[in-house]
DSSP file (Angstrom, degrees, kcal/mol; ACC not computed):
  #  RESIDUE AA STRUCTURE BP1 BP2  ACC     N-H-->O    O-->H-N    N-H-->O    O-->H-N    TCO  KAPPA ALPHA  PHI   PSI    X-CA   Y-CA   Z-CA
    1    1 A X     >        0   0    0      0, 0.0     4,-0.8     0, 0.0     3,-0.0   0.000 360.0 360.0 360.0 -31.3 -157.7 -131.6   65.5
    2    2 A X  H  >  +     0   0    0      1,-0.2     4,-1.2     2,-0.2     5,-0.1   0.807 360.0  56.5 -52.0 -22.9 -158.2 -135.2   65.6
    3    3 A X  H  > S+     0   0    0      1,-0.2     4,-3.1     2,-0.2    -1,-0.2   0.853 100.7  51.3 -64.5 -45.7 -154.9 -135.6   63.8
    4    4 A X  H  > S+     0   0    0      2,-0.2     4,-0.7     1,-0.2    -1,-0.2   0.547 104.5  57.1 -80.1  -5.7 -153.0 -134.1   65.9
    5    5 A X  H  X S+     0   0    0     -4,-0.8     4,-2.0     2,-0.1    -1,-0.2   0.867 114.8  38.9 -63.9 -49.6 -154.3 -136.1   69.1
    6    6 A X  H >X>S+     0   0    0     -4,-1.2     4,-2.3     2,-0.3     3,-1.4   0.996 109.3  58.7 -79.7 -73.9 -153.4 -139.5   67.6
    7    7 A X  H 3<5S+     0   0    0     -4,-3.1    -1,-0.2     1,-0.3     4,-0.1   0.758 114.9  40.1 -41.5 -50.1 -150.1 -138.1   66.0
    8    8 A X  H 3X5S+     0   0    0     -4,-0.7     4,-3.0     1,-0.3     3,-0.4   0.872 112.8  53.8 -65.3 -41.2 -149.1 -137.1   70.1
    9    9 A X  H <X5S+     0   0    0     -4,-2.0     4,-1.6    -3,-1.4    -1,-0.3   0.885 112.6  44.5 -81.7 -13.9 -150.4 -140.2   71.6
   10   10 A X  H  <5S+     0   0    0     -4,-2.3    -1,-0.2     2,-0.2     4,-0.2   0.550 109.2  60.5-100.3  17.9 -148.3 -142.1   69.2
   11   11 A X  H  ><S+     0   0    0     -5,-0.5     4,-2.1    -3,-0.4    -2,-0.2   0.919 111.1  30.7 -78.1 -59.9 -145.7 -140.1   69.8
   12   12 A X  H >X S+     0   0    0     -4,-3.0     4,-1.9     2,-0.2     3,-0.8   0.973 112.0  70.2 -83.2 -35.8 -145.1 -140.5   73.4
   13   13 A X  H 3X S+     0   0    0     -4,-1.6     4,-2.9     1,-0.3     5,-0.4   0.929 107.0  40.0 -20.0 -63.3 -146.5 -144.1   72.8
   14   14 A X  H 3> S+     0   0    0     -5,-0.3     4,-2.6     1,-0.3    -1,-0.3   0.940 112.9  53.3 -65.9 -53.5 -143.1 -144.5   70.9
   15   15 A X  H <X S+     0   0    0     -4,-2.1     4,-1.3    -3,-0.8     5,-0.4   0.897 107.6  50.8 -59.3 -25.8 -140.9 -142.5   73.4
   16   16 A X  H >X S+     0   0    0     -4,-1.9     4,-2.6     2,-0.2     3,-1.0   0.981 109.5  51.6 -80.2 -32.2 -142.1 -144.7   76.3
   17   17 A X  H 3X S+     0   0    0     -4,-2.9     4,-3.6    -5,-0.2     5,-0.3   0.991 114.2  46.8 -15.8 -78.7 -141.2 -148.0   74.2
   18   18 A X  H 3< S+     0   0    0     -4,-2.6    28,-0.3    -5,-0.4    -1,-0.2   0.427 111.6  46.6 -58.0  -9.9 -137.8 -146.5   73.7
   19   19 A X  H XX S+     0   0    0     -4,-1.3     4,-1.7    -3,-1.0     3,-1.2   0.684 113.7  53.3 -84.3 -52.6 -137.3 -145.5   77.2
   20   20 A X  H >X S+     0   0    0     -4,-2.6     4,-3.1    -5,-0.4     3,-1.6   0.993 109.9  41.3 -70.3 -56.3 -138.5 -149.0   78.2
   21   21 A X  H 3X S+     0   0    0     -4,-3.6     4,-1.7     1,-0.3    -1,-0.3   0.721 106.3  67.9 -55.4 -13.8 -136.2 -151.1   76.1
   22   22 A X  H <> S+     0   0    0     -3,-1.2     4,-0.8    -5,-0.3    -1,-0.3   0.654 107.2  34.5 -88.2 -23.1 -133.5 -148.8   76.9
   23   23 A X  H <X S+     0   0    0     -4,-1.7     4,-1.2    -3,-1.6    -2,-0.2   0.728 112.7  65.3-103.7 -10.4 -133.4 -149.8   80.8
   24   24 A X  H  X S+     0   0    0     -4,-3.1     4,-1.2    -5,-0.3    -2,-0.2   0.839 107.3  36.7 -68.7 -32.0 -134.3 -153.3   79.8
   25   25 A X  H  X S+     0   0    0     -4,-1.7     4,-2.8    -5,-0.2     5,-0.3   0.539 115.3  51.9-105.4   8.2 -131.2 -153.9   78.1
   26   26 A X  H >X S+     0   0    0     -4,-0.8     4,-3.2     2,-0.2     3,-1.1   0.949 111.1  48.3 -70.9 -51.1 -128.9 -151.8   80.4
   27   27 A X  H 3X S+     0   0    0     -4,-1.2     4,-0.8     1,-0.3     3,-0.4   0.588 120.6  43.6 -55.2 -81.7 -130.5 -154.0   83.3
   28   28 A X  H 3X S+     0   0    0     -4,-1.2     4,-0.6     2,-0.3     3,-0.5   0.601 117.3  40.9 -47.9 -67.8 -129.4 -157.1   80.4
   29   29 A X  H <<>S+     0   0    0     -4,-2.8     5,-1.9    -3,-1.1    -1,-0.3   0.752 117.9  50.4 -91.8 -19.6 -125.8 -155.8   79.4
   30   30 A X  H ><5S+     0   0    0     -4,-3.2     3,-0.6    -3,-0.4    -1,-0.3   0.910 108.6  46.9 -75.5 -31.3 -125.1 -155.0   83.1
   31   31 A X  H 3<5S+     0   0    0     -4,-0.8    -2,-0.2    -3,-0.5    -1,-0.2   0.829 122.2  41.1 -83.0 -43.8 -126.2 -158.5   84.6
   32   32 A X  T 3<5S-     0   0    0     -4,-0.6    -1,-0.3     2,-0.0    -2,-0.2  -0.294 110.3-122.9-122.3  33.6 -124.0 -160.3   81.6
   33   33 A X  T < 5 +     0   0    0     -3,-0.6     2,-0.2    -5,-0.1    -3,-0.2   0.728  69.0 128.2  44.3  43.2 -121.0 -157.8   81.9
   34   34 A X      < -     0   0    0     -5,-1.9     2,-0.4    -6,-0.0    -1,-0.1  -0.744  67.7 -75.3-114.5 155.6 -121.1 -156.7   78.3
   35   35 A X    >   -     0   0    0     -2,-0.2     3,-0.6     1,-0.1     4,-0.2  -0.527  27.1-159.7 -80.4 142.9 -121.3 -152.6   77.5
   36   36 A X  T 3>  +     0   0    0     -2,-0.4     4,-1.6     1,-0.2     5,-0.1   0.212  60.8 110.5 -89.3  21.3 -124.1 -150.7   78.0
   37   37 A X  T 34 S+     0   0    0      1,-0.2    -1,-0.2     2,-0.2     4,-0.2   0.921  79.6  54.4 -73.2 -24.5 -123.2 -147.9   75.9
   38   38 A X  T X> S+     0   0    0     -3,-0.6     4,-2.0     2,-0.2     3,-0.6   0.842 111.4  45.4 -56.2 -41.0 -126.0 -149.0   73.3
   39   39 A X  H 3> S+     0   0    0      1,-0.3     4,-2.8     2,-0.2     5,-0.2   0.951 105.0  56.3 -67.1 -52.1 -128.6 -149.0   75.9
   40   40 A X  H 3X S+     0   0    0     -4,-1.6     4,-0.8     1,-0.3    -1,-0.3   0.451 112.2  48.5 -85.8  -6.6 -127.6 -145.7   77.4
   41   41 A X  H <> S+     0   0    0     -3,-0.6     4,-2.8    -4,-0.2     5,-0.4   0.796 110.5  47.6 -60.7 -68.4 -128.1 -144.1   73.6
   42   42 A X  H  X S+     0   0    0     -4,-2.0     4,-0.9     1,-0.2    -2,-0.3   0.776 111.9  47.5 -64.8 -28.7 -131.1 -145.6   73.3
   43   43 A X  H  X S+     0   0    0     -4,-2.8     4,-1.5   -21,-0.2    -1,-0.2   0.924 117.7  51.5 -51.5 -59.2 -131.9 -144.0   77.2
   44   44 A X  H  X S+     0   0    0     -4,-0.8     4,-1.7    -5,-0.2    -2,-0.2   0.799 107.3  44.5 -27.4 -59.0 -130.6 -140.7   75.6
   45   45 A X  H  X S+     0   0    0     -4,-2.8     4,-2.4     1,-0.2    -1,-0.2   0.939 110.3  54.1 -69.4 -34.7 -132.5 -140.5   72.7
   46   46 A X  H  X S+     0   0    0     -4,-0.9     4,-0.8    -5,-0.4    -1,-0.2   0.936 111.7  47.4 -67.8 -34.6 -135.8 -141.4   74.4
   47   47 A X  H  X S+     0   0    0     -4,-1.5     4,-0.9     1,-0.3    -1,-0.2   0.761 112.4  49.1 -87.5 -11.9 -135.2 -138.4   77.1
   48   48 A X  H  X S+     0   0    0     -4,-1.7     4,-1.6     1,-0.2     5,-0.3   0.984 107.3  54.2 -69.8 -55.8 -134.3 -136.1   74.3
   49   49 A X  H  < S+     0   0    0     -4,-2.4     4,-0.2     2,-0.2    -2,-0.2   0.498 111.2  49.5 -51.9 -17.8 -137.7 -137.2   72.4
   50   50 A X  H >X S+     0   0    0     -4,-0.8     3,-2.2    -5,-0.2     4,-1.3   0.698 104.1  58.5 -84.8 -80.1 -139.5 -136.3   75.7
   51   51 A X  H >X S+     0   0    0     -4,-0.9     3,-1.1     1,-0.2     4,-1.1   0.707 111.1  37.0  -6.0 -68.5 -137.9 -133.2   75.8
   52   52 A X  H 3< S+     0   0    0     -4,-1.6     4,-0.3     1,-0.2     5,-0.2   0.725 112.5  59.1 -61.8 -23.8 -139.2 -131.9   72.3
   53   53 A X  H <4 S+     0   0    0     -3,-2.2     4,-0.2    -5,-0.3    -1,-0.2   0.661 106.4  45.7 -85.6   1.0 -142.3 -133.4   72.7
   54   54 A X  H <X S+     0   0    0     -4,-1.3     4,-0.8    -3,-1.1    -1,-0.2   0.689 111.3  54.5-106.5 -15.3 -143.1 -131.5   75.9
   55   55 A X  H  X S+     0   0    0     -4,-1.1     4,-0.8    -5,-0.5    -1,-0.2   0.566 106.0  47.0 -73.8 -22.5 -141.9 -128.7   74.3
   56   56 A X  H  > S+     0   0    0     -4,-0.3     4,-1.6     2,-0.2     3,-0.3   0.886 113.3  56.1 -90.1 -32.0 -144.4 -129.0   71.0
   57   57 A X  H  >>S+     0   0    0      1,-0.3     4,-0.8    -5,-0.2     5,-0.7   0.993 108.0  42.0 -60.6 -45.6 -147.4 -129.6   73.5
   58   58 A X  H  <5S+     0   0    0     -4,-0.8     4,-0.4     1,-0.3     6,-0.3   0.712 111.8  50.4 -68.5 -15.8 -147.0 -126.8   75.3
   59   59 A X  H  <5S+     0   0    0     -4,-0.8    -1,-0.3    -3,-0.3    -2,-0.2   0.690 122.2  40.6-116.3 -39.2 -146.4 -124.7   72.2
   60   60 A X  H ><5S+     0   0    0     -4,-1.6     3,-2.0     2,-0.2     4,-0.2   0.736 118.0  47.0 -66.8-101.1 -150.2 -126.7   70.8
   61   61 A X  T 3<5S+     0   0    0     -4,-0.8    -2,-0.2     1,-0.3    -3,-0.2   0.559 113.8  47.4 -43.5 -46.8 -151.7 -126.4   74.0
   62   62 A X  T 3 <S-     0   0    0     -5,-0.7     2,-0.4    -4,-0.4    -1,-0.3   0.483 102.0-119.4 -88.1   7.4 -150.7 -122.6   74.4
   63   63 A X    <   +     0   0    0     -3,-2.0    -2,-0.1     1,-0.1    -1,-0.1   0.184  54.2 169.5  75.3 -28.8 -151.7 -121.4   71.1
   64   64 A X        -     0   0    0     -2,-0.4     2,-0.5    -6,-0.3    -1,-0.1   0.284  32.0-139.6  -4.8 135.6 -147.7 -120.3   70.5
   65   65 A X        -     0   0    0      0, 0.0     2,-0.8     0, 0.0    -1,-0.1  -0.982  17.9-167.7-109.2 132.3 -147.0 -119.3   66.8
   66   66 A X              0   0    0     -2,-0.5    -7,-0.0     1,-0.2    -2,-0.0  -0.931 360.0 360.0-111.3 100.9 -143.4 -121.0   66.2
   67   67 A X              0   0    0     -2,-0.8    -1,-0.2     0, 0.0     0, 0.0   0.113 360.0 360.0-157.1 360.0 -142.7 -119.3   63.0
């Protein structure tokens, strides 16, 4: 069970990274007028990766057989 603690905290570890860098460099490409469409992917992806992951807890946490 221990595995599966660590795996989740470095899970969202990794989305909130990906979150973070993702408003750091719109807040970047927007202040220097460049596009932010790279940022706003990277914004994307992160809120998708919360998405699934809140889904896989609840599905641990609730005993759920996804099979």
């Amino acid at each position: 069970m221990e595995g599966i603690v660590l795996l989740s905290v470095i899970y969202w570890i990794v989305v909130a990274v990906i979150f973070l860098i993702g408003i750091i460099k719109i807040i970047v490409a927007s202040a220097n007028n460049k596009p932010v469409k790279p940022a706003l992917k990277l914004v994307i992806a992160s809120v998708i990766m919360l998405v699934i992951g809140v889904g896989a807890c609840a599905a641990i946490l609730g005993g759920i057989s996804v099979r």
